[in-house]
PyMOL Python script that loads the backbone (N, CA, C, O; Angstrom):
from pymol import cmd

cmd.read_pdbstr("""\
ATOM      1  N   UNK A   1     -29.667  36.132   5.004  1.00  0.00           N
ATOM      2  CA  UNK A   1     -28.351  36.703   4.977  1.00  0.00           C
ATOM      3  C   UNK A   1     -27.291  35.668   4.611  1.00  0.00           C
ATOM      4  O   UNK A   1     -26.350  36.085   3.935  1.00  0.00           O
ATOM      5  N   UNK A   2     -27.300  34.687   4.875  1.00  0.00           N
ATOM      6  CA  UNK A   2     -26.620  33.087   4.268  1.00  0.00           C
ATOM      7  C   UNK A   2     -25.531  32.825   5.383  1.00  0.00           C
ATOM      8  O   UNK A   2     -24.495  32.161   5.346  1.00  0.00           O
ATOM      9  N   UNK A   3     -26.084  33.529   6.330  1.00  0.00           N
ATOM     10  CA  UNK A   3     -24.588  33.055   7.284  1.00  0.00           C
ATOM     11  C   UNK A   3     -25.303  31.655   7.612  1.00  0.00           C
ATOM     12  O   UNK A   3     -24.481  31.150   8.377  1.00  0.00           O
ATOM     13  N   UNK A   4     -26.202  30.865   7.501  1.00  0.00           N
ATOM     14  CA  UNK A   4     -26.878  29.709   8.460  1.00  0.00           C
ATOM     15  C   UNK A   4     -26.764  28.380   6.950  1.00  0.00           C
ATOM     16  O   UNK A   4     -27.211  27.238   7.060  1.00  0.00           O
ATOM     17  N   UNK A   5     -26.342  28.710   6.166  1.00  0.00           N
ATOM     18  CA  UNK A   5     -26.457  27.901   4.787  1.00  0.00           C
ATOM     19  C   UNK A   5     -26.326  26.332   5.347  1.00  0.00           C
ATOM     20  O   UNK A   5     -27.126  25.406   5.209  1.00  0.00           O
ATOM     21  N   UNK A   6     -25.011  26.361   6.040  1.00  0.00           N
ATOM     22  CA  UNK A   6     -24.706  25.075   6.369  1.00  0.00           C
ATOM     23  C   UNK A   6     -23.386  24.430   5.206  1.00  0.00           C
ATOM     24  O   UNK A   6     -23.041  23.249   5.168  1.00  0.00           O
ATOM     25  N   UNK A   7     -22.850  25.476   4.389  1.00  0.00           N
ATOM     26  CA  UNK A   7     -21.835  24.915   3.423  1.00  0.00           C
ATOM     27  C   UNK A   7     -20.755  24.170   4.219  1.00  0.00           C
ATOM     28  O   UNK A   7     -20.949  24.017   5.425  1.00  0.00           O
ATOM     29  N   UNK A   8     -19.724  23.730   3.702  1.00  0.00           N
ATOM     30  CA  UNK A   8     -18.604  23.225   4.179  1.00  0.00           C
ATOM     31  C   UNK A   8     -17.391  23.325   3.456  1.00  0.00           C
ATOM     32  O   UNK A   8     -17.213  22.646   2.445  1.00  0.00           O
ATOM     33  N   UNK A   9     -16.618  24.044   3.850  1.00  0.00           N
ATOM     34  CA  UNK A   9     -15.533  24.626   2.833  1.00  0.00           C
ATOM     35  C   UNK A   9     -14.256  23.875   2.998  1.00  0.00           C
ATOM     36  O   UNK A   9     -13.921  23.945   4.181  1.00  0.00           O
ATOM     37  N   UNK A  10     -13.313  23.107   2.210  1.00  0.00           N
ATOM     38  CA  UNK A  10     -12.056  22.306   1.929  1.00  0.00           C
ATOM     39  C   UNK A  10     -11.148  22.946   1.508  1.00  0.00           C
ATOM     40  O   UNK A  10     -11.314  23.870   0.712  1.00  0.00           O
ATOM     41  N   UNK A  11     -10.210  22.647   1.879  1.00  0.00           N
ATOM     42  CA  UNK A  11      -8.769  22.939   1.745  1.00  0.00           C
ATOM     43  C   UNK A  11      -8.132  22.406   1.196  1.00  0.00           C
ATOM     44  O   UNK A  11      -7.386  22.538   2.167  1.00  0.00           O
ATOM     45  N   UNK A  12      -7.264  21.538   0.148  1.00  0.00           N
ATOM     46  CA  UNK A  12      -6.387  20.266   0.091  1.00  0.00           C
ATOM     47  C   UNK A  12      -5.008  21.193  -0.232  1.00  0.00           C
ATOM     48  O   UNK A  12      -4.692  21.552  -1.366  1.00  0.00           O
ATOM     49  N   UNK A  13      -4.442  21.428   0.692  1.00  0.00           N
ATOM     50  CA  UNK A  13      -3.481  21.723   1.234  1.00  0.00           C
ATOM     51  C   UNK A  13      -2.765  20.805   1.839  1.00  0.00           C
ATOM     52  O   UNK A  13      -3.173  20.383   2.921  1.00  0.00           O
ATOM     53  N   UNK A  14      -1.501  20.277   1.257  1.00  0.00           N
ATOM     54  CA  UNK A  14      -0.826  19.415   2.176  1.00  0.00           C
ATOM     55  C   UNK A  14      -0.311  19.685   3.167  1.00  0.00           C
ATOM     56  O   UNK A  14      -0.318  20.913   3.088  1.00  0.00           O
ATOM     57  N   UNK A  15       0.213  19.419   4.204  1.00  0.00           N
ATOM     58  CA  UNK A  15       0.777  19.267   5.757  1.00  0.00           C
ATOM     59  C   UNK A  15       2.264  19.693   5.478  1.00  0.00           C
ATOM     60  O   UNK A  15       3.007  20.467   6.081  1.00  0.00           O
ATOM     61  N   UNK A  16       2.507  18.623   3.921  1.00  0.00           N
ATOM     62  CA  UNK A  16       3.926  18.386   4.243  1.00  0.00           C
ATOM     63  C   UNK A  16       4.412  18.199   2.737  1.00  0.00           C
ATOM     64  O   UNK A  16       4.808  17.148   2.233  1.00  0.00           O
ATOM     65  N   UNK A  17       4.288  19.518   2.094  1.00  0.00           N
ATOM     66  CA  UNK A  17       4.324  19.757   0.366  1.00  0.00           C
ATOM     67  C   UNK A  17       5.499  19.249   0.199  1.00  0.00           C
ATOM     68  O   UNK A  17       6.395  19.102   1.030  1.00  0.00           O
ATOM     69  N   UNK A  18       5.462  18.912  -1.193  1.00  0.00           N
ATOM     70  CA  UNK A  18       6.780  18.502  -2.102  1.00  0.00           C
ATOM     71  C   UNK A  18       7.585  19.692  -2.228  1.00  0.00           C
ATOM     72  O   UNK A  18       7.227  20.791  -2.652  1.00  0.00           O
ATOM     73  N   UNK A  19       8.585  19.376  -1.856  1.00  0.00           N
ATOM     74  CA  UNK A  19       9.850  20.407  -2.113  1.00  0.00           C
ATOM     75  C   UNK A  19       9.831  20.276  -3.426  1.00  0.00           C
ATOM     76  O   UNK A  19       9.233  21.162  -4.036  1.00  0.00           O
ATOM     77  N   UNK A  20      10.699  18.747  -4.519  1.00  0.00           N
ATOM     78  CA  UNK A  20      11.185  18.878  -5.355  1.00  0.00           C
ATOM     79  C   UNK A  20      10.157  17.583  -6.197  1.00  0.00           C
ATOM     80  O   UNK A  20      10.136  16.365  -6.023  1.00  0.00           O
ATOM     81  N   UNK A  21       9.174  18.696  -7.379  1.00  0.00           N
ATOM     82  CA  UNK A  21       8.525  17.095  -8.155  1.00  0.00           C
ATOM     83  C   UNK A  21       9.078  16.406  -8.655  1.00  0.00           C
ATOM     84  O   UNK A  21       8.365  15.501  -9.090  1.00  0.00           O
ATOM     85  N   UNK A  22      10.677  16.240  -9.001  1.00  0.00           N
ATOM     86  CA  UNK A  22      10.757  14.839  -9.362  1.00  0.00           C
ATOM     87  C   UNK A  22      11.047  14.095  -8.297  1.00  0.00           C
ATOM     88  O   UNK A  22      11.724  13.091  -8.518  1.00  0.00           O
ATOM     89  N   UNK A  23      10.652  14.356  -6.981  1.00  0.00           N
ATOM     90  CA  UNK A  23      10.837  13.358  -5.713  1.00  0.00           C
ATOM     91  C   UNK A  23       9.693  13.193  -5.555  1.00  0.00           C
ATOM     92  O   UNK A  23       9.433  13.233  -4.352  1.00  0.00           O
ATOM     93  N   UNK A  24       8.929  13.039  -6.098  1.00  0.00           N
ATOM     94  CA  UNK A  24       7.266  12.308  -5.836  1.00  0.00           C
ATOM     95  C   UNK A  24       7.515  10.794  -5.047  1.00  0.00           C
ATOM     96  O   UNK A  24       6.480  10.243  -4.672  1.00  0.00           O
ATOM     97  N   UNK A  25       8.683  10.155  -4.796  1.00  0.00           N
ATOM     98  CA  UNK A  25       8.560   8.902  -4.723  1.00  0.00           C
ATOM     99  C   UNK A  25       8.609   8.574  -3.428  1.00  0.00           C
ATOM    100  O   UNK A  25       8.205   7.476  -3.046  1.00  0.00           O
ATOM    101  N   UNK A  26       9.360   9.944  -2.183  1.00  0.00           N
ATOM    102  CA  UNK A  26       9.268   9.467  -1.296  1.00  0.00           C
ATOM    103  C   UNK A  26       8.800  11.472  -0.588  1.00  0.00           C
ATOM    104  O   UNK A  26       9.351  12.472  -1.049  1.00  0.00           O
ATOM    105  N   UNK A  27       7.986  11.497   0.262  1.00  0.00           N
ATOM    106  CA  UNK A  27       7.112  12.544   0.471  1.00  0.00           C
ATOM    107  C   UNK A  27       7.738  13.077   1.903  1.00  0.00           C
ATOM    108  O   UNK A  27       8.490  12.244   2.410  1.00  0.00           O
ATOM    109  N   UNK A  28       7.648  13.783   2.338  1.00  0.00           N
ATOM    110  CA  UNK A  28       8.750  14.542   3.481  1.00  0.00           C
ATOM    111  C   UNK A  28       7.560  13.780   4.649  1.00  0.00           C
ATOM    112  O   UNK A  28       8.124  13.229   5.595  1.00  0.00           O
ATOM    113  N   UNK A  29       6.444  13.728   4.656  1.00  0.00           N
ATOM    114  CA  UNK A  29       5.855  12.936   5.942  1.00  0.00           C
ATOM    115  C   UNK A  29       6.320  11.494   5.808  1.00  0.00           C
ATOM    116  O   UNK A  29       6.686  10.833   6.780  1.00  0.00           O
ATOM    117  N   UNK A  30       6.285  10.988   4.430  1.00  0.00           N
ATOM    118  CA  UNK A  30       7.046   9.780   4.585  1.00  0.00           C
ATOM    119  C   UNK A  30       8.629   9.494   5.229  1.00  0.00           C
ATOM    120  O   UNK A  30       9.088   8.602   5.942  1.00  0.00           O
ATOM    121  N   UNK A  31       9.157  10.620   4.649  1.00  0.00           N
ATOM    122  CA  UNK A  31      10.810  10.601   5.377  1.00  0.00           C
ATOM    123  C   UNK A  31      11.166  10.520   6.901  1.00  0.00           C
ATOM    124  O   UNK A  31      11.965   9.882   7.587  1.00  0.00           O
ATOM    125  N   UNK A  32       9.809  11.848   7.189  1.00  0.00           N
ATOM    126  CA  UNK A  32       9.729  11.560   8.631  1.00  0.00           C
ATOM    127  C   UNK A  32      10.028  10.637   9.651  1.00  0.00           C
ATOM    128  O   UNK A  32      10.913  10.496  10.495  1.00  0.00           O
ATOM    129  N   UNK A  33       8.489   9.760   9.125  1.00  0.00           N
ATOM    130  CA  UNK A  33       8.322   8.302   9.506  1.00  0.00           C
ATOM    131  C   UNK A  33       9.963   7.754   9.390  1.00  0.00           C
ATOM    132  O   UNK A  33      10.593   7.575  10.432  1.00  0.00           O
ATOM    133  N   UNK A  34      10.502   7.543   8.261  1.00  0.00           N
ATOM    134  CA  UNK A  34      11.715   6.560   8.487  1.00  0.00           C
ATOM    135  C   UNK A  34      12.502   6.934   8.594  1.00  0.00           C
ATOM    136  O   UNK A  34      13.482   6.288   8.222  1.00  0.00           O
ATOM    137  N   UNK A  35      12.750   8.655   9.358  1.00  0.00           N
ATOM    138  CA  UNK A  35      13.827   9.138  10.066  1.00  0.00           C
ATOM    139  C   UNK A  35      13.596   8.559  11.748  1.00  0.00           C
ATOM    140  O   UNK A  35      14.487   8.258  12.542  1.00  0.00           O
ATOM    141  N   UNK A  36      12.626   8.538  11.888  1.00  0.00           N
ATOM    142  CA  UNK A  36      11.980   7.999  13.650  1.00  0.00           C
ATOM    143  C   UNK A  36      12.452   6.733  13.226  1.00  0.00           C
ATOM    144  O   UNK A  36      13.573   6.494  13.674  1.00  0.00           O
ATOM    145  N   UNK A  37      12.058   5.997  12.638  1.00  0.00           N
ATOM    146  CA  UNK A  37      12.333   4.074  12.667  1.00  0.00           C
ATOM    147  C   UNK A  37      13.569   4.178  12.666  1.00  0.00           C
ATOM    148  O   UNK A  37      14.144   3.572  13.570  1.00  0.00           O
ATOM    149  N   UNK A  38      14.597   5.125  11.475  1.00  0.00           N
ATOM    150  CA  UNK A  38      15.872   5.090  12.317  1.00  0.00           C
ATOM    151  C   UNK A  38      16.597   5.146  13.020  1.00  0.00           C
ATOM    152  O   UNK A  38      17.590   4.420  12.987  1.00  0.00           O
ATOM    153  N   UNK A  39      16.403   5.945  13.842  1.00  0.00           N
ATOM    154  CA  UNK A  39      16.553   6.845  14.973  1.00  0.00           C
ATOM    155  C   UNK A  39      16.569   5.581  16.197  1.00  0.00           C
ATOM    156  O   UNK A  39      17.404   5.303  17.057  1.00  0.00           O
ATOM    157  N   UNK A  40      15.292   4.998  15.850  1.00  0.00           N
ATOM    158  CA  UNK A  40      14.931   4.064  17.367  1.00  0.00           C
ATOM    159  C   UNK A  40      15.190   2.491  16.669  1.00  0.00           C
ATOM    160  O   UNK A  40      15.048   1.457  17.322  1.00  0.00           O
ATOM    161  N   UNK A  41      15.493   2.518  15.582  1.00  0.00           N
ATOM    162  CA  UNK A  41      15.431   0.888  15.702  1.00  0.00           C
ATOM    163  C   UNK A  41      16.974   0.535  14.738  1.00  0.00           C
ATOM    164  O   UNK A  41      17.289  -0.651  14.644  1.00  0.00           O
ATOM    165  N   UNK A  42      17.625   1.307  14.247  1.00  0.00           N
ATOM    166  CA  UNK A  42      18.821   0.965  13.735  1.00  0.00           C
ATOM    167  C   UNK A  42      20.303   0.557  14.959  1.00  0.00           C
ATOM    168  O   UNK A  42      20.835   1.209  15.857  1.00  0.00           O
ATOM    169  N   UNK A  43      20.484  -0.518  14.521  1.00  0.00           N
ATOM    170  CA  UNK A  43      21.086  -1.796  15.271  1.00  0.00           C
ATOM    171  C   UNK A  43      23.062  -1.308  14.883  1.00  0.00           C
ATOM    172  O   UNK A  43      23.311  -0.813  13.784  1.00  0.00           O
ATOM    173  N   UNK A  44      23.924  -1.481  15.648  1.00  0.00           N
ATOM    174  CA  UNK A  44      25.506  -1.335  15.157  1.00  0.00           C
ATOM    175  C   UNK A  44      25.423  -2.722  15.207  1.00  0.00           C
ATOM    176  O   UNK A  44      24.707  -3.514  15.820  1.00  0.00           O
ATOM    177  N   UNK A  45      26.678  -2.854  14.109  1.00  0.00           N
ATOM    178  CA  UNK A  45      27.038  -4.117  13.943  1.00  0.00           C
ATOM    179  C   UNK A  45      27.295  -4.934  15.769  1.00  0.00           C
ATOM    180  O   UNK A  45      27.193  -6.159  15.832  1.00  0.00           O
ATOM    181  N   UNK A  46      27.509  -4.389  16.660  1.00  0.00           N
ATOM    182  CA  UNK A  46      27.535  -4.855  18.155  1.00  0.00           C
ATOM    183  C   UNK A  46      26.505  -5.833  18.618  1.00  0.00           C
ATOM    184  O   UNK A  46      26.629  -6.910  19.201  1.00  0.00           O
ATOM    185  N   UNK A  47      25.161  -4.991  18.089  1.00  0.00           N
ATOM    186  CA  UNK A  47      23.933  -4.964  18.639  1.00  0.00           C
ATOM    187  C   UNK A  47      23.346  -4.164  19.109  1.00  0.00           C
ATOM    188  O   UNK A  47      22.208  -4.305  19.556  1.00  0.00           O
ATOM    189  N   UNK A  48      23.961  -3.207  19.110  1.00  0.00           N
ATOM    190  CA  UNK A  48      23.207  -1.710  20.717  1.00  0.00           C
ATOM    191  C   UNK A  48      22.774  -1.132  19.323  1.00  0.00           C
ATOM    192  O   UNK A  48      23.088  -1.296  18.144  1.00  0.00           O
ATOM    193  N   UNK A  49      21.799  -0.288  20.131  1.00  0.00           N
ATOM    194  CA  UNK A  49      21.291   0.889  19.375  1.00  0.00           C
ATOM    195  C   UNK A  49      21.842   1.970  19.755  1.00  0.00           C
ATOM    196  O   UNK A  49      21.941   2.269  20.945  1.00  0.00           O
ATOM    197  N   UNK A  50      22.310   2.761  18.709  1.00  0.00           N
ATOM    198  CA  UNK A  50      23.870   3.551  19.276  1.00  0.00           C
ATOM    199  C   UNK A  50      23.024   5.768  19.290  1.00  0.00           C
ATOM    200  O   UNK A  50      23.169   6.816  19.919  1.00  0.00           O
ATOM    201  N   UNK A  51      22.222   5.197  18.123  1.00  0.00           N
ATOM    202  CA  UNK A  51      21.009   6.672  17.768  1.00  0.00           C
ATOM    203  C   UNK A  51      20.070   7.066  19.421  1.00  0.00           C
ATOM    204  O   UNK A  51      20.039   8.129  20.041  1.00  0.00           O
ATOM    205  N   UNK A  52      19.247   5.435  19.802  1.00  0.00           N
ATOM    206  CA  UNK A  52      18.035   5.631  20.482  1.00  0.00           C
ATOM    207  C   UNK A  52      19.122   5.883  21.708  1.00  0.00           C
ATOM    208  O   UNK A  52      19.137   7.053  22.090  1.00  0.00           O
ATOM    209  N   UNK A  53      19.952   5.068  22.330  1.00  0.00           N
ATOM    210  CA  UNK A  53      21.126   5.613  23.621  1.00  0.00           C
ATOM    211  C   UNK A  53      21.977   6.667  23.668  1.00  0.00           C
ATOM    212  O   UNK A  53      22.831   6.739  24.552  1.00  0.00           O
ATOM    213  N   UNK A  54      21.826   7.657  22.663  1.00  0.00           N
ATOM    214  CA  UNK A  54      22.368   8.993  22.407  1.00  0.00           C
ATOM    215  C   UNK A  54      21.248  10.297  22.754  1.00  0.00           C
ATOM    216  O   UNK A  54      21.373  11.500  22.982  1.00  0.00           O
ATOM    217  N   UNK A  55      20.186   9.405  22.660  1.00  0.00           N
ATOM    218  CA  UNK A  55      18.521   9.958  22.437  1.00  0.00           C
ATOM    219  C   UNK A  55      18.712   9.982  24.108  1.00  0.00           C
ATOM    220  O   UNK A  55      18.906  11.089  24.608  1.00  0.00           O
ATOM    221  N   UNK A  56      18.681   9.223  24.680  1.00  0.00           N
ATOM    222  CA  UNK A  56      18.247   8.898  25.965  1.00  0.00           C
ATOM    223  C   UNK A  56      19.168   9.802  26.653  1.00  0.00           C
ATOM    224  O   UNK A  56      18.799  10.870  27.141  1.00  0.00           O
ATOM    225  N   UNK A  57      20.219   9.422  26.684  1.00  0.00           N
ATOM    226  CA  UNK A  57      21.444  11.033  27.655  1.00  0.00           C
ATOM    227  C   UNK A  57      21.349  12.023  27.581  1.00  0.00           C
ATOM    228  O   UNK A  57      21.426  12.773  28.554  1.00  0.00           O
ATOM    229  N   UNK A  58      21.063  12.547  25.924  1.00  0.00           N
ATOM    230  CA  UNK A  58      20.933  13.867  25.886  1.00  0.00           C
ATOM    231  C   UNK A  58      19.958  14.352  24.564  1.00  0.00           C
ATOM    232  O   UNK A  58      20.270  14.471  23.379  1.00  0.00           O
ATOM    233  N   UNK A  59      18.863  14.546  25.141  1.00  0.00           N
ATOM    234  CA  UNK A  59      17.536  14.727  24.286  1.00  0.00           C
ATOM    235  C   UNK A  59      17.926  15.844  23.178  1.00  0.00           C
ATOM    236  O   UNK A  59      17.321  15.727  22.112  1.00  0.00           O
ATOM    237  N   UNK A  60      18.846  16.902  23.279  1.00  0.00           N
ATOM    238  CA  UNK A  60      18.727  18.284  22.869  1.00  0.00           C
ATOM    239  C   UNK A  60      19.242  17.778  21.253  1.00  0.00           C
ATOM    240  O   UNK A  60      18.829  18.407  20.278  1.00  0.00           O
ATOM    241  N   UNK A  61      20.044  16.759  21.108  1.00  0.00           N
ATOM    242  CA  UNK A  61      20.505  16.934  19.745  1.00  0.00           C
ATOM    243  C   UNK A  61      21.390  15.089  20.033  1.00  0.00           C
ATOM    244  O   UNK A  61      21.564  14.376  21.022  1.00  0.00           O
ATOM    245  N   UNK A  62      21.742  14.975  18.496  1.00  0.00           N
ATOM    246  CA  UNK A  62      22.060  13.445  17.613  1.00  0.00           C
ATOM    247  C   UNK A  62      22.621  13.810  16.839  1.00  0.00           C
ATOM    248  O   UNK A  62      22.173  14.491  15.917  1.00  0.00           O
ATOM    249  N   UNK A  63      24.177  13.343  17.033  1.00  0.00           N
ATOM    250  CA  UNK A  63      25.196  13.314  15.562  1.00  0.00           C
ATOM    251  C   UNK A  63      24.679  12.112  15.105  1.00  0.00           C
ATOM    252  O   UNK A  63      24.390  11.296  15.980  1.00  0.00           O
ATOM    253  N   UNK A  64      24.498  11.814  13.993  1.00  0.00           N
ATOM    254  CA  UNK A  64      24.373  10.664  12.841  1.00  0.00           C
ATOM    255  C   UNK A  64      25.333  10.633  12.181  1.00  0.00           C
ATOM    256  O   UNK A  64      26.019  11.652  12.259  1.00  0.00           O
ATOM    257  N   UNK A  65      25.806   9.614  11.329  1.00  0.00           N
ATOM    258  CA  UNK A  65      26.796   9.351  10.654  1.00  0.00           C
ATOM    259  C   UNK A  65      25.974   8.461   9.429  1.00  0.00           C
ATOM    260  O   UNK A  65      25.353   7.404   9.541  1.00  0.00           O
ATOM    261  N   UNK A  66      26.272   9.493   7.961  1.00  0.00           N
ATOM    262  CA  UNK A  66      25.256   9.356   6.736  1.00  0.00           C
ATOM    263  C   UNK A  66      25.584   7.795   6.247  1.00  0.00           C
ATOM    264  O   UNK A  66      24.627   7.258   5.690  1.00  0.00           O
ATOM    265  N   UNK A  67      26.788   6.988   6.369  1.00  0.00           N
ATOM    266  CA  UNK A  67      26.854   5.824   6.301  1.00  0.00           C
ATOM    267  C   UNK A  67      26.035   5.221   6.945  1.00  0.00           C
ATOM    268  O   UNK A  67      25.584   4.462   6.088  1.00  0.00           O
ATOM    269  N   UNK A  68      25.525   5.013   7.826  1.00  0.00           N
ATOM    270  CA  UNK A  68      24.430   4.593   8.877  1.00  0.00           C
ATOM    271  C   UNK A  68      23.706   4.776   8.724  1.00  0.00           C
ATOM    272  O   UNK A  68      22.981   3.979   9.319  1.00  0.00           O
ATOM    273  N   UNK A  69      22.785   5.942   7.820  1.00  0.00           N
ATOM    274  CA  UNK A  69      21.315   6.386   7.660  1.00  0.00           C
ATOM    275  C   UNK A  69      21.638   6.036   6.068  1.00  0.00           C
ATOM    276  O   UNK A  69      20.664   6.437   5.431  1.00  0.00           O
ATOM    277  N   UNK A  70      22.447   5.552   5.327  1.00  0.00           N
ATOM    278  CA  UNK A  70      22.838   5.243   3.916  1.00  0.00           C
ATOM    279  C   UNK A  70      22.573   3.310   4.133  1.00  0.00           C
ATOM    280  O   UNK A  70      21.919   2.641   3.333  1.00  0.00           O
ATOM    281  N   UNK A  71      23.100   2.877   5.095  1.00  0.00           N
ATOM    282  CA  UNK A  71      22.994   1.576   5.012  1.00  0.00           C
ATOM    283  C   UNK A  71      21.411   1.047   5.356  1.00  0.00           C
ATOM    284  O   UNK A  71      20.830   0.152   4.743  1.00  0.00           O
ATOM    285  N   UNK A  72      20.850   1.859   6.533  1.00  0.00           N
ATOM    286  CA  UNK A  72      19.442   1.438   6.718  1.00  0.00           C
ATOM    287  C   UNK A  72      18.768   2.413   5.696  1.00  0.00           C
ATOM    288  O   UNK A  72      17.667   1.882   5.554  1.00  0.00           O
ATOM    289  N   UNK A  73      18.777   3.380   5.004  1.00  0.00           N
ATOM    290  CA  UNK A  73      17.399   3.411   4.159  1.00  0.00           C
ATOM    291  C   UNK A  73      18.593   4.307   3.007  1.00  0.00           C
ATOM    292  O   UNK A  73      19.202   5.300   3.405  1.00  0.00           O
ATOM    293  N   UNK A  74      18.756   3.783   1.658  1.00  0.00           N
ATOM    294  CA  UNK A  74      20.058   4.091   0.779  1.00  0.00           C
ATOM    295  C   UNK A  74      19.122   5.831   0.185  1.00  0.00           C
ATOM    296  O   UNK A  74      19.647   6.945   0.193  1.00  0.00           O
ATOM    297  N   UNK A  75      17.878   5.542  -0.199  1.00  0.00           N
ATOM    298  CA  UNK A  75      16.646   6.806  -0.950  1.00  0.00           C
ATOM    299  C   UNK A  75      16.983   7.920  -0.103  1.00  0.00           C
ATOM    300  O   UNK A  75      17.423   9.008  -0.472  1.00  0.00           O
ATOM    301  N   UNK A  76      16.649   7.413   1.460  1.00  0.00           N
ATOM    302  CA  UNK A  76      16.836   8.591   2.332  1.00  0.00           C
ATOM    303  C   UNK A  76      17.929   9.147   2.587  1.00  0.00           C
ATOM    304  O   UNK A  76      17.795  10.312   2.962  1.00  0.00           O
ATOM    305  N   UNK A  77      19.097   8.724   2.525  1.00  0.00           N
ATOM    306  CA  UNK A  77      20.284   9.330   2.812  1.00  0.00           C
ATOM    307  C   UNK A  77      20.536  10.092   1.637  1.00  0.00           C
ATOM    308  O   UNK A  77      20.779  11.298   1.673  1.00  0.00           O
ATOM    309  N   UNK A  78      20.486   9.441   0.639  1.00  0.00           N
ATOM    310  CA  UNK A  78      20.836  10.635  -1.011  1.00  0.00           C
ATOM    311  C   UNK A  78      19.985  11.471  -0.906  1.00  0.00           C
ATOM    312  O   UNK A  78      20.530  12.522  -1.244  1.00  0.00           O
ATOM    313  N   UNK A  79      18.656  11.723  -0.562  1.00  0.00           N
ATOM    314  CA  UNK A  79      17.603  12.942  -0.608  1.00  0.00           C
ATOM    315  C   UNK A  79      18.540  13.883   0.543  1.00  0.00           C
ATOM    316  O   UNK A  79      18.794  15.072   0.353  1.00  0.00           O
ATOM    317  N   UNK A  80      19.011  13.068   1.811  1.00  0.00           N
ATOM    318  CA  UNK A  80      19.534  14.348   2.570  1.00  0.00           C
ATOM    319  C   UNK A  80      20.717  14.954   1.816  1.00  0.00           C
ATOM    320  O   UNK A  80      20.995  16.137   2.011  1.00  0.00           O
ATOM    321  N   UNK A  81      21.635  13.992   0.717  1.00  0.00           N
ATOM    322  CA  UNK A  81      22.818  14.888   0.386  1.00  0.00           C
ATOM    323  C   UNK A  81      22.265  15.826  -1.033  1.00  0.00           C
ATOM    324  O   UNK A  81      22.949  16.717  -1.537  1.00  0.00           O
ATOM    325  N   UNK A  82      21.080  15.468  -1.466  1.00  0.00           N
ATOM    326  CA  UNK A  82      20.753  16.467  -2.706  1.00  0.00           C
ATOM    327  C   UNK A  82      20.117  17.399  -2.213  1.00  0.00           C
ATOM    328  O   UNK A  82      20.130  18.524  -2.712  1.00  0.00           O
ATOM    329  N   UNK A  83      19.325  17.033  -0.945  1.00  0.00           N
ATOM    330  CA  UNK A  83      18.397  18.678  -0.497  1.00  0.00           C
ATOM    331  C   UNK A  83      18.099  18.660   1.044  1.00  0.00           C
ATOM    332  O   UNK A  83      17.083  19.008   1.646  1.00  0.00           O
ATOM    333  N   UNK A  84      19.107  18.227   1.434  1.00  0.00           N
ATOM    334  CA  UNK A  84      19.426  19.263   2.957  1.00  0.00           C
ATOM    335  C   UNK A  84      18.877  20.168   3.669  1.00  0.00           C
ATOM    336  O   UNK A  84      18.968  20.125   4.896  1.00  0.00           O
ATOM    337  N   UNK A  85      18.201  21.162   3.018  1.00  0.00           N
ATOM    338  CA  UNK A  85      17.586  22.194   3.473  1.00  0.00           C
ATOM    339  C   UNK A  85      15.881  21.402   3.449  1.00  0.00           C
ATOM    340  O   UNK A  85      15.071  21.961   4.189  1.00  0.00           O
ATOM    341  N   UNK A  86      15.562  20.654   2.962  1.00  0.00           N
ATOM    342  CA  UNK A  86      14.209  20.217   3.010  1.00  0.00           C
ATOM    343  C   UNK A  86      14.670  19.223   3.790  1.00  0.00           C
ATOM    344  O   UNK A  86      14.208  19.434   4.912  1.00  0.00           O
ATOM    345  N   UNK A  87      15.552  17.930   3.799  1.00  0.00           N
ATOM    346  CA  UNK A  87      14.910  17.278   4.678  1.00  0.00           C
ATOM    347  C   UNK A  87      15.925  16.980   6.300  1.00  0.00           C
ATOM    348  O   UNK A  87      15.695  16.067   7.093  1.00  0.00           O
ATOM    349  N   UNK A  88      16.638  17.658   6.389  1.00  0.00           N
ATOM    350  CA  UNK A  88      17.635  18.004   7.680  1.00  0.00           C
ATOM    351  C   UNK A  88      16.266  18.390   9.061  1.00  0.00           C
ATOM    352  O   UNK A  88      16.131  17.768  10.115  1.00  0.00           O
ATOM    353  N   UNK A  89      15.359  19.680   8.536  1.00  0.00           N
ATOM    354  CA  UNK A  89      14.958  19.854   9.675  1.00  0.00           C
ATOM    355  C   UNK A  89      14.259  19.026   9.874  1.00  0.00           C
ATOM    356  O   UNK A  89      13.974  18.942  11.068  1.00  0.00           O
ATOM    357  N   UNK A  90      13.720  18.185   9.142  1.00  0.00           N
ATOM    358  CA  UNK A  90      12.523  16.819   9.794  1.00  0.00           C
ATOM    359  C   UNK A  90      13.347  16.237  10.751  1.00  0.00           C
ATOM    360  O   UNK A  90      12.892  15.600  11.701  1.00  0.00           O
ATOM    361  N   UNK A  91      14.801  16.460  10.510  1.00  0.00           N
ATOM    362  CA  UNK A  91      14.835  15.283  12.366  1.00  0.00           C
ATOM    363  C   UNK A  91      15.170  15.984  13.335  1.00  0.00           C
ATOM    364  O   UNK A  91      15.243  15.489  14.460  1.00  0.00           O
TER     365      UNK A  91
END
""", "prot")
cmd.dss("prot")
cmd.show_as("cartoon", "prot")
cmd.util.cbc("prot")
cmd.orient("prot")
């Protein structure tokens, strides 16, 4: 009956598809990643981490300020002002 064959069937389905192909260069699981490194490791000119101590009071939500996510990663901040709707909900 062939239910016992033993095949193995694949998918290559990504996790985390390209919105837009000419952004092949940086991939929405990649953005991810360096929305978290921002989040927890971007420094104010002070010294404090002003993102991860906003994180800590109140878990539910984070104003950012795009100068700040423009100075630590310049790719990622222009992808949020050209397509917003793809990469806003990653954080």
């Amino acid at each position: 009956s062939g239910w016992d064959e033993g095949a193995v069937f694949y998918s290559d389905q990504a996790q985390f598809p390209q919105g837009d192909p000419a952004a092949a260069d940086i991939t929405r699981h990649s953005a991810l990643r360096k929305f978290k490194e921002f989040l927890r490791g971007f420094t104010s000119p002070t010294g404090d981490f002003p993102y991860r101590e906003s994180l800590v009071h109140n878990r539910d939500h984070v104003t950012v300020a795009i100068e700040d996510l423009d100075a630590f990663d310049a790719e990622l901040a222009d992808r949020i002002r050209k397509a917003p709707a793809d990469y806003l909900p990653l954080v």
